[in-house]
N, C-alpha and C positions, 0 to 999 in steps of 0.2 A: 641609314634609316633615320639616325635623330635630326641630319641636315633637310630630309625632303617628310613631313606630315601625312602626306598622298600616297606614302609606299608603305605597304601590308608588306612583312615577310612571312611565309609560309613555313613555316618547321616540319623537316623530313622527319621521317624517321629509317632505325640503319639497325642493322643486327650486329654491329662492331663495337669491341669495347672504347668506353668512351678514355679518351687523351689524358694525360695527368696536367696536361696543358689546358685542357678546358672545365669551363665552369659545370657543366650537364644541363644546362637547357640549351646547349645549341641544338641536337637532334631527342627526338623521342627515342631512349636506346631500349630496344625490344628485342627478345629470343629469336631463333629463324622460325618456330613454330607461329608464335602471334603473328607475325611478319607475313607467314606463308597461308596464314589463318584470314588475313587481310587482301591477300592478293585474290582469294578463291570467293572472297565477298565484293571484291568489282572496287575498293575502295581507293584506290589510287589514280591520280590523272598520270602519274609515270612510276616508272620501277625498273631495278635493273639490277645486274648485279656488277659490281663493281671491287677486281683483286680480291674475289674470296667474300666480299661482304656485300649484303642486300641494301641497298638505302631507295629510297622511294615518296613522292609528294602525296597525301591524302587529299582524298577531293573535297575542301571546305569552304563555307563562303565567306569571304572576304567584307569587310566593313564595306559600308556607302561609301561612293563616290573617292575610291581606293583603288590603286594599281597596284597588281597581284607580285612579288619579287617571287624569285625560285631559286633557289644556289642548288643546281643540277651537274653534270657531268652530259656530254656529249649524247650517250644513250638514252638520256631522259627526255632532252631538246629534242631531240628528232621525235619522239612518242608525243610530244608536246606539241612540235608543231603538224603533226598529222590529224592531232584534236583539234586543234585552234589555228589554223594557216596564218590568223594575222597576229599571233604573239610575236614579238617583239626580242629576237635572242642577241648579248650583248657576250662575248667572247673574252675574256677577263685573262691576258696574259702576262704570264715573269717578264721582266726585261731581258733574263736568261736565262739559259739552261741552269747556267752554277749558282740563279737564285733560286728556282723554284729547288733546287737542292737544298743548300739553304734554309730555304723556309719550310719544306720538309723534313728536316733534324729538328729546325728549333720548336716546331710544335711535339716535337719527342716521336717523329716516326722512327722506326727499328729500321737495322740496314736493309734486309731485304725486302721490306716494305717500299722505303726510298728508292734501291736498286729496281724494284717492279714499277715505280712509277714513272721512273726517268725511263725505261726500256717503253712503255707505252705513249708516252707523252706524243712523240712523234705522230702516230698514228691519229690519237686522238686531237693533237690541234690540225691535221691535217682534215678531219670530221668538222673540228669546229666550224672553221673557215669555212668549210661550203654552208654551213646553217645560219652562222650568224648575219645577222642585221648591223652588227657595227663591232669594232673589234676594239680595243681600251686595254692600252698596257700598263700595268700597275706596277709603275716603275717608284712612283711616290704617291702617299694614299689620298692627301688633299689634291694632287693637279687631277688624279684618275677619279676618282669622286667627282668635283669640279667638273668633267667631262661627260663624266656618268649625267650629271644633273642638268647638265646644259643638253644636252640631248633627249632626257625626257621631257626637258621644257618644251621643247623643241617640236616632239613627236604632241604633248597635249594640246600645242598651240593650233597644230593641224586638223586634231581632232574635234576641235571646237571650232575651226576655221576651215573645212575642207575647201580646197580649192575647186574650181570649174572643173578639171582634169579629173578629179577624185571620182 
């Protein structure tokens, strides 16, 4: 976000308690009732539930002349792009399995949390990969960033430049 000005991040919100590893403003963390009180008011562009817990995008609008980010899970993409055909899904993977392990302890997940997500993972990049629009392995944060950003350059150039074919 601080490297590209043009990107709006969206904050979900999750009925999970929030990490000792996190600050509290990465999700809005809400009860299941608010959560389930917001779903029956139409108020999400996605929702899902996810290992036991709800997390979900509010439909808000975005600054001018601003492209929308969404840090979603597979079930939300797909709801997403059945709203919006032409969003733009970007596929954000470990370099392995024994990272994304890894990186699931060190933000303090418990074992059967970690143990449930590595038992899905399979499935769900195997979901990704049919939705995404480009796939970005986050092996090191500046080269996957860097890649991340040359590819929206990339996509804005088009959009401002559509080709004949277009």
């Amino acid at each position: 976000m601080e490297a590209d000005g043009h990107l709006w991040l969206s904050k979900s919100w999750t009925t999970r308690e929030q990490r000792p590893s996190e600050r509290g403003d990465e999700y809005h963390f809400v009860d299941r009732a608010t959560f389930e009180r917001a779903i029956d008011e139409d108020a999400f562009l996605e929702w899902a539930e996810f290992h036991g817990h709800l997390y979900g995008t509010p439909k808000v609008d975005a600054p001018e002349g601003c492209d929308v980010l969404l840090e979603i899970e597979v079930q939300g993409a797909e709801q997403v792009l059945a709203r919006t055909p032409r969003a733009v899904v970007f596929l954000i993977l470990p370099p392995s399995m024994e990272r994304l392990e890894e990186r699931l302890r060190t933000r303090g997940d418990d074992d059967l949390h970690v143990a449930d997500r590595l038992e899905s993972a399979p499935a769900e990049l195997e979901k990704g990969h049919e939705l995404a629009s480009y796939v970005v392995v986050n092996d090191e944060v500046e080269r996957a960033t860097g890649e991340i950003l040359s590819i929206l350059g990339e996509l804005r150039r088009h959009r401002r430049e559509p080709s004949s074919k277009d």
